[in-house]
TILUM-79815 format. One record per residue (C-alpha): x, y, z. Coordinates in steps of 0.5 Angstrom, whole numbers, plus 500, padded with zeros to 3 digits. Example, Ala and Ser with C-alpha at 12.3 -4.5 7.8 and 13.67 -1.06 7.14 Angstrom:
2
525491516;527498514;
***
This chain:
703
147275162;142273157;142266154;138262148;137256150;130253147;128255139;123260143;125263148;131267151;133266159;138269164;142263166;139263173;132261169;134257164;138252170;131252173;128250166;133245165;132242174;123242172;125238166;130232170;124232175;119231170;123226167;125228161;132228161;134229154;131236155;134237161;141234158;141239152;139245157;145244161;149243156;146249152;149253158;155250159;157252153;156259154;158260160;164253161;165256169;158254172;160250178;153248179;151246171;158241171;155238177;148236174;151235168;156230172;150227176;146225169;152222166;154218172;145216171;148215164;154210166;159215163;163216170;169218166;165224162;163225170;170224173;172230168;166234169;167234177;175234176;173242173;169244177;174243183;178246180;174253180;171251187;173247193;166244195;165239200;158237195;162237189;168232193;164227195;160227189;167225185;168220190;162217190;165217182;171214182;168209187;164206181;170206177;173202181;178208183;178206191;185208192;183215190;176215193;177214199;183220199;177225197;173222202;178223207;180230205;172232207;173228214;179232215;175239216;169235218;170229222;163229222;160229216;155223214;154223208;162222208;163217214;157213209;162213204;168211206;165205210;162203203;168204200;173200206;169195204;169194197;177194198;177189204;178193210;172191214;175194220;175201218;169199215;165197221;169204225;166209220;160206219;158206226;161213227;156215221;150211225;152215232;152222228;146220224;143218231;145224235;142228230;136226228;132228235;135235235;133235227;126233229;125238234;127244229;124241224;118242228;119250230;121250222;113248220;110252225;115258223;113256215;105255218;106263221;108266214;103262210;098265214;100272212;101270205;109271204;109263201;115264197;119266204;117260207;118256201;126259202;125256210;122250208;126247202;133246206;128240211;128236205;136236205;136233213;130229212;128227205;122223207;119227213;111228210;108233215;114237211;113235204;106236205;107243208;112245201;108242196;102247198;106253199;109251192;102250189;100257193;105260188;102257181;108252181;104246181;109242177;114242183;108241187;107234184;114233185;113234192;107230193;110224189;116223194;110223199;107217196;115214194;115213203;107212204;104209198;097209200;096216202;090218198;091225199;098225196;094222190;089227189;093233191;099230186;093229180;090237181;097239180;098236174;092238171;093245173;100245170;098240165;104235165;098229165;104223163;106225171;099224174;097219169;103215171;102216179;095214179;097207174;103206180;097208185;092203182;096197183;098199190;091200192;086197187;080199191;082206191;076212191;072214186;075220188;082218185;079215179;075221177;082225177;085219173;080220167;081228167;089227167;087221161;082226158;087233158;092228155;087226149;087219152;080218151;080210150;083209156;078215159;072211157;074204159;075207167;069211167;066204163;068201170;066206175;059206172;058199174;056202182;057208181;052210174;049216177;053219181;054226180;062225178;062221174;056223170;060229169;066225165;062221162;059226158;064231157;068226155;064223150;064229147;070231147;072224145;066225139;070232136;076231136;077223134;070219132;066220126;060225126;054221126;047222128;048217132;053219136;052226137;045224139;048219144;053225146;047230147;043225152;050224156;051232157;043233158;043228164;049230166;047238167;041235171;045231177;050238177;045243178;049245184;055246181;057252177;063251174;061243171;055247168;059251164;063246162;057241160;053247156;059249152;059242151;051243148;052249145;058247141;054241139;048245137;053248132;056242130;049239129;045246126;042247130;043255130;037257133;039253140;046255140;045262140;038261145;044258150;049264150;047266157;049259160;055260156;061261161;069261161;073265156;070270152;073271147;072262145;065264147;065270141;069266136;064260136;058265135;061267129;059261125;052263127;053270125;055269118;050265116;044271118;049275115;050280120;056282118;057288123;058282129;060277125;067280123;067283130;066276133;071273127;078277130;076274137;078268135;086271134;086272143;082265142;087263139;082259134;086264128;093263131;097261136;102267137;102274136;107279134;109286137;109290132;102294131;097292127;095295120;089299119;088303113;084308117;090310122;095306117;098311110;103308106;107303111;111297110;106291112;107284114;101280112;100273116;098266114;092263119;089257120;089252113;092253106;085253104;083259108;090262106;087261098;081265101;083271104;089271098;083275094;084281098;091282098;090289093;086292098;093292102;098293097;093300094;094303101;101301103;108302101;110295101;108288102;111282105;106276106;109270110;105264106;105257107;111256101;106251097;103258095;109262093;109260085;102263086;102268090;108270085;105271078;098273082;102278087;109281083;110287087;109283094;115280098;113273099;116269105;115261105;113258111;113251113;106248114;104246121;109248125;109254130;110260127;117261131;120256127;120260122;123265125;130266121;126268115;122273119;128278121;123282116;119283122;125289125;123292118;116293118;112298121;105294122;102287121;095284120;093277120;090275113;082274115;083281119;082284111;076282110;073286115;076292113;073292106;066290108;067298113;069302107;066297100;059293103;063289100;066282102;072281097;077285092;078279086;074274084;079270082;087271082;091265080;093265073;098260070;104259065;102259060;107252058;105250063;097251062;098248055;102242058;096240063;091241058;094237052;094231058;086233060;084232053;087226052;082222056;075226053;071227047;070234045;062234047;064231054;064234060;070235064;068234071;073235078;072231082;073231090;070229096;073229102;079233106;085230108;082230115;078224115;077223123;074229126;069234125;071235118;066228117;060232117;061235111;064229107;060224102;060217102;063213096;056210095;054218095;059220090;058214085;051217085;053224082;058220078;050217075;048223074;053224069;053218064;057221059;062225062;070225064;072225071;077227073;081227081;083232085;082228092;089229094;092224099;091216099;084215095;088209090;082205094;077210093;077211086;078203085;072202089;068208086;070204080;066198081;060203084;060206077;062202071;066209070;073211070;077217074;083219071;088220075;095224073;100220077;105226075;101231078;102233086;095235089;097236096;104240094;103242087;098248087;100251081;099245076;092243079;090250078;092249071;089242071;083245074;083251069;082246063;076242066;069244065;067245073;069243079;064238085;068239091;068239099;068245102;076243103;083247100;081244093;074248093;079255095;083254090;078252085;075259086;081262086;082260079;075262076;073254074;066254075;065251082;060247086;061245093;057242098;058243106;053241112;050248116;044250119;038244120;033249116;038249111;034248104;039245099;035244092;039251091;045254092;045259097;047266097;053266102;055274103;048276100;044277094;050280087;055279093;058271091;063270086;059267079;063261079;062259087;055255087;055253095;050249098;048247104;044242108;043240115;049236118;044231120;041228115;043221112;041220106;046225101;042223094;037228095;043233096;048231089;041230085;041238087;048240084;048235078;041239076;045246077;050242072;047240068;042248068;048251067;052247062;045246057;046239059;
***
């Protein structure tokens, strides 16, 4: 039996109780919770699910819902686990009476058992029998007493059973030998040990770490579980679990390792965690300031921490740069460090320019070829050789760099491809949707029909531009899979192709980059609406400009190709006598009131038009200016999407010469209305940049 128990996956009932046990142990019991009662659902019966999901509920305090479940599961199965668990309810409820039958109906047919003599001496006490109370109790302790050197022994003969069979590699077989010690002695380390290294010898490191944590829970300051427990939990990447079991064993044993605080910084560096990261390494630098560990984090840290939340200035990168240098000097002896850190290198090559140095690096380059290919591709696109550019381009999809999924059905290609039904996917931002949109004729020519699963912002556009194309609105920002319902068009189709794979189809059969200069066109009410709005606020001899200068990611690497509002006011100065207009999307109230104060100048600013959802009115808004000045953001695709004369600025290459625009594809290859230029990204003064595009302006406007 085949049961759905997750928006994306479909398990056998065994699986899927396995998925909801990994959960509980990693302490996410709502999960876990909502598996199990996924399962009960399905299948009413199953004695072991109404057991977990008894156990959660008396963790919830819900003994009744508990009693019920039990009650059920008795009924199908007459199990000693199970009626010592429904004692061990009723006794929480003050059912004691009752508790105590169920407890007896066990000693009954094993008048030896522990766990149920423990229980009967509790509850005896609870009700006031001392005497009974007292006899089970010390019948249970000379059980327990008996049992327990004869269970050592055989525990023993187990591990050096479980030792033979590790040694032969069969880990699963002595996994099954070994689990059932943890019922007899649930805080035997020699065991534990021994399972957690099994366990991790399968790739099962999340159980693994469950293991190591009940080392630690008997023995706090066994440093080896520590470690054992953080590798763990860095190959599987439950980081919450490591980060939490070395903050327990830090207050434990504040002088721990350099060892465990290495460990601690890579669980708070894969959670992204940088901050805390950083104020360890801060502290372990005070003694420990060259030693080669912590040379290693702190560099690859600091980078990380730099692409993915600080601002790209010069400072910082230069500051990253001499870090990984250091770093890469006091590691010279181990491989898998210097690759790490030249990735770091080359990335930050390519973050500040310098594309010459990247590309001279590509031999230290080691890891993931595909990553290592799909970031060349940046490199290959400024020198314009195509052949490798778009070869590198489509590594990005195995990289997934482009997308996070892939479908199974074969994808399309017009030179084993005729006449098919095909299914074109979004990728990456919206704004590289509108990019690779100019292309879509190129498909619908050589096919019999096309469906486009879109960002839904889009459809309106897609729809006039494209009528004979089936358009399937997705939700941005979400995995592909939540989708899925509007997806069953996936059963229909013979062929599928990411929406940046075209490009390269057209480049082999065109020596050509793109199919439409511009594509989006609209109502003509609608048009005439925005234009009567945008007339309003100029003269007939003023100049109409857009203005955006920013994305509405403002944190990351993205900052590299932003002005400052100091630098915009300069543009503005250029332009004394035109009318500005914003199509900054997001919150930039502040902004334009400061770009004011900077100015002298208004922006004007429709508060009934949506710039982040509403494409299809700024296009029309966009259609009624006289050019657009933009960031290299999804407002410059839709720009050039509408034919509105553009200028872009965004940072490239170090040696790149902004006093022109550039040619992006090659000499006559560009779009007439797409003026794109580049500067290097580590320059610090952008005046000299915004004088280049205001003279262009005012080139081409005669001004």
């Amino acid at each position: 039996m085949k049961i759905d128990v997750t928006p994306t996956a479909t398990l056998t009932l065994q699986e899927a109780f396995q998925l909801g046990v990994t959960r509980y142990k990693e302490g996410n019991k709502k999960q876990a919770r909502y598996i199990f009662e996924s399962l009960l659902a399905r299948a009413p019966e199953a004695i072991d699910v109404l057991q977990v999901l008894a156990v959660l509920d008396v963790e919830d305090k819900k003994y009744l819902e508990a009693e019920k479940k039990l009650r059920l599961a008795l009924s199908h199965c007459n199990d000693t686990a199970i009626t010592l668990d429904l004692a061990h309810c009723l006794k929480l409820q003050g059912k004691n009476s009752e508790a105590i039958q169920w407890v007896d109906e066990i000693l009954n047919l094993h008048p030896l058992h522990s766990g149920a003599l423990e229980l009967r001496s509790a509850i005896s006490q609870a009700m006031g029998q001392r005497s009974d109370s007292k006899k089970a109790g010390n019948i249970a302790n000379t059980v327990q007493a008996a049992k327990s050197g004869h269970i050592q022994s055989e525990i023993q003969k187990t591990l050096e059973t479980a030792g033979q069979l590790m040694a032969s590699n069969n880990y699963a077989l002595a996994e099954q030998l070994l689990k059932p010690l943890t019922l007899v002695d649930k805080t035997n380390i020699a065991v534990l040990s021994t399972l957690a290294k099994v366990c991790s010898s399968q790739d099962k490191h999340t159980e693994a770490s469950h293991y190591y944590q009940q080392i630690l829970d008997t023995e706090s300051s066994a440093e080896f579980a520590i470690l054992e427990l953080a590798r763990s939990c860095i190959k599987a990447k439950t980081y919450d679990i490591g980060i939490k079991a070395c903050q327990t064993f830090n207050k434990h044993n504040p002088t721990m390792s350099l060892s465990v605080h290495i460990h601690w910084i890579e669980l708070l560096y894969g959670k992204k965690l940088y901050d805390k990261a950083i104020d360890i390494i801060n502290r372990i630098k005070v003694k420990n300031a060259n030693h080669p560990d912590v040379l290693w984090v702190d560099a690859v840290v600091n980078f990380y921490y730099l692409k993915d939340v600080k601002s790209y200035t010069v400072k910082d990168m230069t500051s990253s740069e001499k870090k990984i240098l250091k770093a890469i000097n006091g590691n010279k002896s181990n491989i898998n460090r210097l690759n790490e850190l030249n990735a770091c290198l080359y990335l930050l090559n390519i973050f500040m320019g310098r594309f010459n140095e990247a590309e001279n690096m590509l031999h230290t380059v080691h890891g993931d070829k595909s990553s290592i290919l799909w970031n060349i591709s940046p490199i290959k696109r400024a020198s314009h050789n195509w052949g490798e550019y778009y070869q590198y381009y489509e590594e990005g999809i195995p990289a997934n760099a482009r997308m996070t999924f892939s479908l199974d059905n074969k994808k399309w290609d017009p030179r084993t491809s005729d006449n098919e039904d095909v299914l074109i996917v979004r990728e990456q931002g919206v704004g590289d949707e509108l990019f690779f949109y100019h292309n879509l004729d190129y498909v619908i020519k050589r096919s019999n029909k096309v469906y486009l699963a879109c960002d839904r912002r889009l459809v309106p556009i897609l729809e006039i531009a494209y009528p004979e194309v089936e358009c399937i609105p997705l939700i941005p920002n979400t995995e592909f899979i939540h989708n899925r319902d509007k997806l069953d068009i996936l059963n229909k189709v013979d062929s599928w192709i990411p929406a940046g794979s075209i490009e390269q189809h057209i480049y082999r059969e065109y020596d050509a980059h793109w199919i439409r200069e511009s594509y989006v066109k609209t109502p003509p009410e609608q048009q005439s609406y925005w234009e009567n709005k945008v007339k309003q606020y100029a003269q007939p001899d003023q100049l109409k400009i857009g203005l955006s200068w920013r994305s509405g990611l403002k944190t990351n690497v993205r900052n590299l190709h932003y002005l400052s509002l100091d630098e915009v006011a300069h543009f503005m100065k250029q332009f004394p006598n035109a009318t500005f207009y914003n199509l900054q999307y997001g919150e930039c109230a502040k902004e334009i009131k400061k770009l004011k104060k900077l100015t002298g100048m208004d922006i004007v600013n429709f508060d009934d038009l949506d710039l982040k959802d509403d494409f299809l009115s700024t296009a029309a808004v966009m259609n009624s200016l006289d050019t657009v000045f933009t960031v290299g953001s999804a407002v410059y695709r839709l720009a050039v999407a509408t034919g509105v004369q553009s200028y872009i600025f965004f940072a490239r290459k170090s040696d790149d010469d902004f006093s022109q625009p550039i040619t992006f594809f090659g000499e006559d290859k560009d779009k007439k209305h797409e003026n794109l230029f580049a500067y290097p990204p580590l320059i610090e003064n952008k005046y000299p940049l915004v004088e280049s595009i205001a003279s262009k302006i005012k080139k081409d406007f005669n001004i």
